[in-house]
Each structure stands twice: as C-alpha cells, then as structure tokens.
C-alpha positions in Angstrom: 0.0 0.0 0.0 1.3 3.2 -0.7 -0.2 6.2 1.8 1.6 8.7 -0.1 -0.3 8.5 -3.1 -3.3 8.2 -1.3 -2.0 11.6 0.3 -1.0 13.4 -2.6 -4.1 12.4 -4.5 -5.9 14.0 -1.6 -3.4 17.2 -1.6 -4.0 17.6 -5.6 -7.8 16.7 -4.8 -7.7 14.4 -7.6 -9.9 11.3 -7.5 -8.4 7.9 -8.1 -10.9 7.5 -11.7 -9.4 10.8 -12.9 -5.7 10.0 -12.1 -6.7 6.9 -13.8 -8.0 8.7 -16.7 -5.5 10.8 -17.1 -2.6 8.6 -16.9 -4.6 6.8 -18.4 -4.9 3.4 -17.3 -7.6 1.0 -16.4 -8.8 2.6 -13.1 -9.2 -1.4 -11.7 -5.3 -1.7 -12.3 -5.1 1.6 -10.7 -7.1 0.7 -7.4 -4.9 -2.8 -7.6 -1.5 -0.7 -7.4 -2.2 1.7 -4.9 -3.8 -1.1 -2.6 -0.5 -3.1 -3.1 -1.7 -5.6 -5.1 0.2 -5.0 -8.0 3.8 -3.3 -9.0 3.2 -0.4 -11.1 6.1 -0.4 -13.8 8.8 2.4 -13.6 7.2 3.9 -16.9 4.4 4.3 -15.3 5.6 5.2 -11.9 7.0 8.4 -13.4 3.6 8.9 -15.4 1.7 9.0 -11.7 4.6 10.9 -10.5 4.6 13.6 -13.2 0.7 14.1 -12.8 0.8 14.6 -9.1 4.1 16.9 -9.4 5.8 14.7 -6.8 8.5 12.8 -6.4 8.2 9.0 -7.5 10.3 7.6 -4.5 8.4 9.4 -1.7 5.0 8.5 -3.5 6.1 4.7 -3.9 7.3 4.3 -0.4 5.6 1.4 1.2 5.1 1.8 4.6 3.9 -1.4 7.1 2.2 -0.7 10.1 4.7 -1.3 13.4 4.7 -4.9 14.8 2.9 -5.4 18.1 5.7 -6.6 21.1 5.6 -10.4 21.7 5.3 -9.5 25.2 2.1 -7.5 24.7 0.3 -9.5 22.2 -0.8 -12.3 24.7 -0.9 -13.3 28.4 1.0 -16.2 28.9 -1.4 -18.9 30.1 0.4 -21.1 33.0 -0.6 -24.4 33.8 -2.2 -25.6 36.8 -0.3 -27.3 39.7 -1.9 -29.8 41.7 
C-alpha cells in the first residue's frame, strides 16, 4: 500500500478514476497498485509521478504498520499445579 499517493491524490484533490484517466490506465489496475496488489512499472511510476508533481520515490514508499511486542500481544497462560 502506498499512503503517499493516497495523500498526494488528496493534496491535488484528484480522484483515483481521474488520475486513472489521465494517466490513463484502467482505473481497476489503478485501485490494484495503490492497494499493493500489484507493481506499477517504472514507466508508469514516473507517469503518476509527473501528474501529481511529486517525487516517484516518496510517492512509492511502502510503509507497514509497526509490529505489536511479543510480550504485549498475549498473556501467557500457565498451567495448573496440583
């Protein structure tokens, strides 16, 4: 997923199905690249990046969301003594 397009498409207040258009590009391969469901090609990396008047490696930066601590993600259950 790439939040920074999501952001500068927001910025620009362009909607995905007019990026799409004016790209152009089928708005479904569109929706499937900036979901992360598909690599957009350089060529067309520097297409989206040229419309949106931003750079191409801060607008294809994938970001993951932080990892939860093993510690915090689950009491561990002890087992009974008799």
């Amino acid at each position: 997923m790439y939040p920074n397009l999501k952001l500068q498409l927001w910025r620009k207040r362009i909607r995905q199905n007019q990026l799409a258009k004016m790209i152009p590009l089928d708005e479904t391969v569109l929706s499937k690249i900036m979901n992360g469901f598909r690599v957009a090609a350089p060529g067309l990396r520097q297409r989206i990046a040229a419309v949106l008047e931003a750079d191409e490696g801060w607008l294809f930066e994938v970001t993951t969301a932080p990892e939860e601590p093993a510690a915090a993600a689950a009491p561990e259950i002890q087992p009974e003594t008799a």
